[in-house]
C-alpha positions as CSV (number, residue, x, y, z in Angstrom):
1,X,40.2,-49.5,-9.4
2,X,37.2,-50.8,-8.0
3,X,34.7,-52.6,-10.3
4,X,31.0,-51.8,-9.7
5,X,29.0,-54.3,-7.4
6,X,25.7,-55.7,-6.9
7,X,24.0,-53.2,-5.4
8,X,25.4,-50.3,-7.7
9,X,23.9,-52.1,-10.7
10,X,20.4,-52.7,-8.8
11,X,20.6,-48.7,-8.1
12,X,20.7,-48.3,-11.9
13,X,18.3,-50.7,-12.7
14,X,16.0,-49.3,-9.9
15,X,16.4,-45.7,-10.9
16,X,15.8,-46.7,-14.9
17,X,12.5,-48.8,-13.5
18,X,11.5,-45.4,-12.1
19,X,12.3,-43.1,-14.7
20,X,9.9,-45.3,-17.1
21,X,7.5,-45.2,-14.8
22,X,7.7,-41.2,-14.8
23,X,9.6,-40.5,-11.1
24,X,13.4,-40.6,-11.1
25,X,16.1,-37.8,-11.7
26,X,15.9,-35.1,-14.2
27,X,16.9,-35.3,-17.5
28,X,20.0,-35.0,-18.5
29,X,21.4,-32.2,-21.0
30,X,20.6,-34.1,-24.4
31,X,17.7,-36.1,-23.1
32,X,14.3,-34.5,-24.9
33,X,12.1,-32.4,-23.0
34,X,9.3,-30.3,-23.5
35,X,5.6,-28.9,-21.4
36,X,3.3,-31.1,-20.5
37,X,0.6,-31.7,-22.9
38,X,-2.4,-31.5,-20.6
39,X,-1.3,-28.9,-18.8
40,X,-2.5,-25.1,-19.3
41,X,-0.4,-22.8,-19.9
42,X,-1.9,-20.6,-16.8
43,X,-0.8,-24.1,-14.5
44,X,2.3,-24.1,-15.8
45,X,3.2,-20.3,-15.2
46,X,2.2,-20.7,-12.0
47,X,4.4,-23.3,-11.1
48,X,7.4,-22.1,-12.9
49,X,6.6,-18.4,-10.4
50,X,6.8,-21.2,-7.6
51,X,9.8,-22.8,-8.3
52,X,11.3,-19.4,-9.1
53,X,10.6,-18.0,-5.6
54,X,11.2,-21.0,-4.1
55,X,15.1,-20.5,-5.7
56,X,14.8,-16.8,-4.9
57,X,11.9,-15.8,-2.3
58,X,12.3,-11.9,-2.3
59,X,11.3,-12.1,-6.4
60,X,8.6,-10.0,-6.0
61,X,5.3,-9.3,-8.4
62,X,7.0,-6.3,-10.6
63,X,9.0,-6.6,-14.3
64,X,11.3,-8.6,-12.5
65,X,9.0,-11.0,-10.4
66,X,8.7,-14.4,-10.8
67,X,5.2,-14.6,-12.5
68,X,6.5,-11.8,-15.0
69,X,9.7,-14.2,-15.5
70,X,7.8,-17.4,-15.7
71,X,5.6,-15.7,-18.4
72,X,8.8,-14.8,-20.3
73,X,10.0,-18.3,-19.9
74,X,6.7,-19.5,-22.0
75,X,6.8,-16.7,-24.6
76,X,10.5,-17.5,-25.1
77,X,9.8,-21.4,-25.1
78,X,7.1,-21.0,-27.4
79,X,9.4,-18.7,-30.2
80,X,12.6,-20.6,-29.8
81,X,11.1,-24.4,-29.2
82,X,13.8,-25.9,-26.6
83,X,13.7,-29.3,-27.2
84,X,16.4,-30.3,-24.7
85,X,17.2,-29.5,-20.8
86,X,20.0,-27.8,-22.0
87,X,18.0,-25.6,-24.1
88,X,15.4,-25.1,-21.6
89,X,18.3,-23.8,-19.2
90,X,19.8,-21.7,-21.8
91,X,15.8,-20.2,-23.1
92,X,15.5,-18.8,-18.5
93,X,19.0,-17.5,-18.9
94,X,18.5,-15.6,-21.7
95,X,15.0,-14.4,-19.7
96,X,16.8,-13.5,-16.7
97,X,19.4,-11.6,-18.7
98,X,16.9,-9.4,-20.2
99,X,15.0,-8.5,-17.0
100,X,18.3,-8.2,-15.8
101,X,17.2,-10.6,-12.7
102,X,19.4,-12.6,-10.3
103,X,18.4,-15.7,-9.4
104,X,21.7,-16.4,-7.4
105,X,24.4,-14.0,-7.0
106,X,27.1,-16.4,-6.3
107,X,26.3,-18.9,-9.1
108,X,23.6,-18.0,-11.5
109,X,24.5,-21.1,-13.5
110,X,24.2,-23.4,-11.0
111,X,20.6,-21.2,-10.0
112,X,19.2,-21.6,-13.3
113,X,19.9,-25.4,-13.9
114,X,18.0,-26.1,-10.4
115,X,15.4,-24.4,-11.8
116,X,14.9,-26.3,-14.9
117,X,16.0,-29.6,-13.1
118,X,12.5,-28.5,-10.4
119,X,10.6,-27.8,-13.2
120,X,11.5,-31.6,-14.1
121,X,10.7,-33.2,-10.9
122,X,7.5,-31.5,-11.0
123,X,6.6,-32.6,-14.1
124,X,6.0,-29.3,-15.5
125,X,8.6,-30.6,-17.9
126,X,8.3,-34.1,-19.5
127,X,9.4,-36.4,-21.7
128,X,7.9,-37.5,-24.8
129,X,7.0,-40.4,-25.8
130,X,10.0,-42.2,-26.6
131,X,10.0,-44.2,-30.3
132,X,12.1,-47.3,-30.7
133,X,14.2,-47.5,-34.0
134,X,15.7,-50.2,-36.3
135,X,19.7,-49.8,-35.1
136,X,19.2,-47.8,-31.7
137,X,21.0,-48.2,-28.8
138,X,18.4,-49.3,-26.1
139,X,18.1,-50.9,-22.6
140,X,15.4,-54.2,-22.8
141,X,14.5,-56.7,-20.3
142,X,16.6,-60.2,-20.9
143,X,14.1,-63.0,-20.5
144,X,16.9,-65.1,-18.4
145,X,17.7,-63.1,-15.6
146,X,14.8,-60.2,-16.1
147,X,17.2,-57.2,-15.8
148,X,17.8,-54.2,-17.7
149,X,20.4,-54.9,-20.5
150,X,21.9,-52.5,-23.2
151,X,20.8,-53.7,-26.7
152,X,20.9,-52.8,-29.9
153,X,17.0,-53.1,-31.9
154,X,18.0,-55.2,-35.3
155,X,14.1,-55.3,-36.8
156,X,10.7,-54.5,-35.9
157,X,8.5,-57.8,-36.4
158,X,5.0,-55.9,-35.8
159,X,2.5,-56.0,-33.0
160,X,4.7,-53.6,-31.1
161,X,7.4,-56.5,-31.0
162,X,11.0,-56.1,-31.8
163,X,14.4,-58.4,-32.1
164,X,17.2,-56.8,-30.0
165,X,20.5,-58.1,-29.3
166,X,22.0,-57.8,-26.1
167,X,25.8,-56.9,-26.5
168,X,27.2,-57.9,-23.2
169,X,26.3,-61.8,-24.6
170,X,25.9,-61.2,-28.3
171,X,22.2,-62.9,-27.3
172,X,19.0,-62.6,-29.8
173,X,15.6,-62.1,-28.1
174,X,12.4,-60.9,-29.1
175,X,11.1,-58.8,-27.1
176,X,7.8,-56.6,-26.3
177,X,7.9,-52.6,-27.0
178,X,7.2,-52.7,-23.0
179,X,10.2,-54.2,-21.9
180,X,12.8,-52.0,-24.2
181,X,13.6,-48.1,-23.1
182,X,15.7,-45.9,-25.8
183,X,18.5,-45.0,-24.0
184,X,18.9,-41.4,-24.4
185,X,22.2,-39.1,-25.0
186,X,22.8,-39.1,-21.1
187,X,25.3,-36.6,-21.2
188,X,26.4,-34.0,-18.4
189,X,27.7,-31.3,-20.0
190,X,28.8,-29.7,-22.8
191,X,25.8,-30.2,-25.4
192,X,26.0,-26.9,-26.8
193,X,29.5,-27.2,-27.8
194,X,28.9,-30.8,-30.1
195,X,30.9,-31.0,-32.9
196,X,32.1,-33.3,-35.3
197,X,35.5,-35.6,-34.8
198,X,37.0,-38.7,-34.2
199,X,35.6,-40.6,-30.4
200,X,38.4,-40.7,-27.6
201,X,36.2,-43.9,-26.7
202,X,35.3,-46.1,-29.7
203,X,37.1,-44.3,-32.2
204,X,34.4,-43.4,-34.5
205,X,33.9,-40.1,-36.5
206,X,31.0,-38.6,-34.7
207,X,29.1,-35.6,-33.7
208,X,30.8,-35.5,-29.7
209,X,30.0,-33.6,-26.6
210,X,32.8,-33.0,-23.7
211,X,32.5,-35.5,-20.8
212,X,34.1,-34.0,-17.6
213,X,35.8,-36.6,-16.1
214,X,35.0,-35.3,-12.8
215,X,31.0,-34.5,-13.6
216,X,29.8,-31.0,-13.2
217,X,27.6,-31.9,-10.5
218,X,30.0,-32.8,-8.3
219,X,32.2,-29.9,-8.4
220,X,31.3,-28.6,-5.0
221,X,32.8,-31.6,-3.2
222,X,35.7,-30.7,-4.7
223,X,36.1,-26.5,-5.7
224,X,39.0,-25.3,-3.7
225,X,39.3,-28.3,-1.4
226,X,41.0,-31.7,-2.6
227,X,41.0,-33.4,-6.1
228,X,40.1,-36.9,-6.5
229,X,43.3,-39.2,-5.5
230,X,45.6,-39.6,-8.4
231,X,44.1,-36.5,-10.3
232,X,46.8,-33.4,-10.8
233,X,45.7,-30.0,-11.2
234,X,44.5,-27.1,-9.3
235,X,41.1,-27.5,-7.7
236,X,40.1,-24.6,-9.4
237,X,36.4,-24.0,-11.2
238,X,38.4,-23.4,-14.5
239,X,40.1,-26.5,-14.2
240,X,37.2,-28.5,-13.4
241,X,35.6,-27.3,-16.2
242,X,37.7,-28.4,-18.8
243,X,39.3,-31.7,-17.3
244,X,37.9,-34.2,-19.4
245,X,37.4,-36.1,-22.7
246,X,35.1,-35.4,-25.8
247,X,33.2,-38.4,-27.1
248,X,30.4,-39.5,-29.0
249,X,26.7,-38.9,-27.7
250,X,26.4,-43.2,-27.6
251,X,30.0,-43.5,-25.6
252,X,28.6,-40.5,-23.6
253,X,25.5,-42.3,-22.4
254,X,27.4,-45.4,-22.2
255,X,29.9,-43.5,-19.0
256,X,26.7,-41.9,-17.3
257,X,25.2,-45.5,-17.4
258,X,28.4,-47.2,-15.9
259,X,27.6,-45.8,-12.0
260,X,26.6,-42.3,-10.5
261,X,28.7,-39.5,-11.1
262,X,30.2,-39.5,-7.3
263,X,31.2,-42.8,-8.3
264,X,32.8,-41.8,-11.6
265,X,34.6,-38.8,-10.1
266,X,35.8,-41.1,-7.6
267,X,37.0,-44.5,-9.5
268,X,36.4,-43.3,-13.2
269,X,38.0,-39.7,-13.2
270,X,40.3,-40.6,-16.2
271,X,39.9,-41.5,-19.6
272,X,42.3,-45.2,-19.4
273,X,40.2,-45.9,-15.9
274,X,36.9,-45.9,-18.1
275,X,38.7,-48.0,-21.2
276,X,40.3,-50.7,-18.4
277,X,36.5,-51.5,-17.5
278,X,35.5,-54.5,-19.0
279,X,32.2,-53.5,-19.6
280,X,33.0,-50.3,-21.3
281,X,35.9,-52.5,-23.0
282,X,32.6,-54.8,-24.7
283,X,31.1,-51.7,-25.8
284,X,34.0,-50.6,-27.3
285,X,34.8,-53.7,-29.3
286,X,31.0,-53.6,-30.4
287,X,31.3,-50.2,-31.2
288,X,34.5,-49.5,-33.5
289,X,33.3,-51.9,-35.8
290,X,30.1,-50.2,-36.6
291,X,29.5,-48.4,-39.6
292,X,27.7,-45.2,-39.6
293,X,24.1,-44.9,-39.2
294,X,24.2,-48.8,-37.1
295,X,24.0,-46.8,-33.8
């Protein structure tokens, strides 16, 4: 198996830079999401009917039409409060189902998480202002080498200052609010199916989401073609779909922050080749010996 290099690491580092500066990927599943503050809700209908004929041009202006859609999406966001981009996606499918409107014939799943995924690069969906928490899982800048490092926060000392300890070196540092990001349940499936059990990863009892060992996104490379090398099964969408591993929201985000999800269909597609990384192995060992409640 190959080990990660250099440049995957500064790809991470550059995309996490990014994503705190408010550009990067969208969200993933778990990761909080809601409308933009300072936004009207007139602006933000209009987009949504954007990005909804942009997916499907020939929506047209009657009960099925994108701005009578992106309405719905609004008035259904606004009575069921998604608070997740799997919410979000599950809020337009439940709109599309009753205006009984296709947004891709083919693959209506795969339609309706561009569309929510749009909506995120357009910042018509954002973030909230993240809070850091005594015992969470973070990333923070380590003063030695001034890159992104997973941490865990052990006490808030005031002034928007807080002690972390980095658990690749066991290292205390104080560090500035500014330089610490809460690392949030990156997760790529399977968040509305969480349920309580023991982690395939650090062995904890947990609430755990299913991690597909070859992620979602990059099923196409795959469907009916050629599994990863070493993989054995059909290369099927039901196969695909349930080939992998359930483990805790922390382990979860832990995988997703290892390298992209080409790479980890590629090098990571099974639940030993994760454990034989030494990295995920120190996360591990950090991890099982937690008590509940620590992260």
């Amino acid at each position: 198996m190959v080990r990660q290099n250099d440049s995957k690491k500064a790809a991470r580092v550059a995309a996490l830079r990014a994503e705190s500066a408010g550009g990067g990927p969208a969200p993933a599943p778990l990761a909080a999401l809601e409308l933009r503050e300072d936004e009207t809700p007139e602006e933000a209908e209009r987009k949504i009917a954007r990005t909804l004929k942009a997916k499907r041009p020939d929506l047209g202006e009657d009960a099925s039409g994108a701005p009578y859609l992106a309405a719905s999406l609004l008035a259904y966001a606004s009575e069921k409060r998604p608070g997740s981009a799997a919410a979000w996606r599950q809020v337009l499918a439940e709109v599309l189902a009753d205006a009984d409107a296709v947004l891709d014939e083919d693959d209506q799943e795969d339609a309706v998480r561009w569309v929510i995924d749009d909506l995120c690069r357009k910042r018509v969906l954002v973030r909230p202002e993240p809070k850091i928490e005594v015992g969470a899982l973070v990333f923070a800048l380590l003063a030695e080498d001034d890159e992104w490092h997973e941490a865990v926060v052990q006490a808030a000392l005031g002034e928007a200052s807080f002690r972390v300890l980095f658990l690749e070196y066991g290292k205390p540092q104080e560090t500035a609010a500014a330089n610490i990001r809460p690392m949030e349940a990156v997760v790529d499936d399977g968040a509305e199916d969480a349920q309580e059990g023991k982690c395939e990863m650090c062995g904890q009892h947990r609430l755990l989401t299913f991690h597909h060992l070859i992620p979602k996104d990059t099923h196409p490379t795959y469907l009916k073609k050629r599994l990863p090398v070493g993989i054995e099964g059909e290369p099927t969408r039901g196969f695909l779909n349930t080939y992998g591993t359930m483990v805790c929201r922390h382990c979860h985000s832990v995988i997703h922050r290892l390298a992209p999800n080409d790479v980890l269909a590629k090098e990571y597609n099974t639940l030993q080749k994760l454990l034989d990384e030494p990295s995920i192995q120190r996360w591990v060992q950090w991890a099982s010996q937690q008590h509940r409640g620590i992260y």
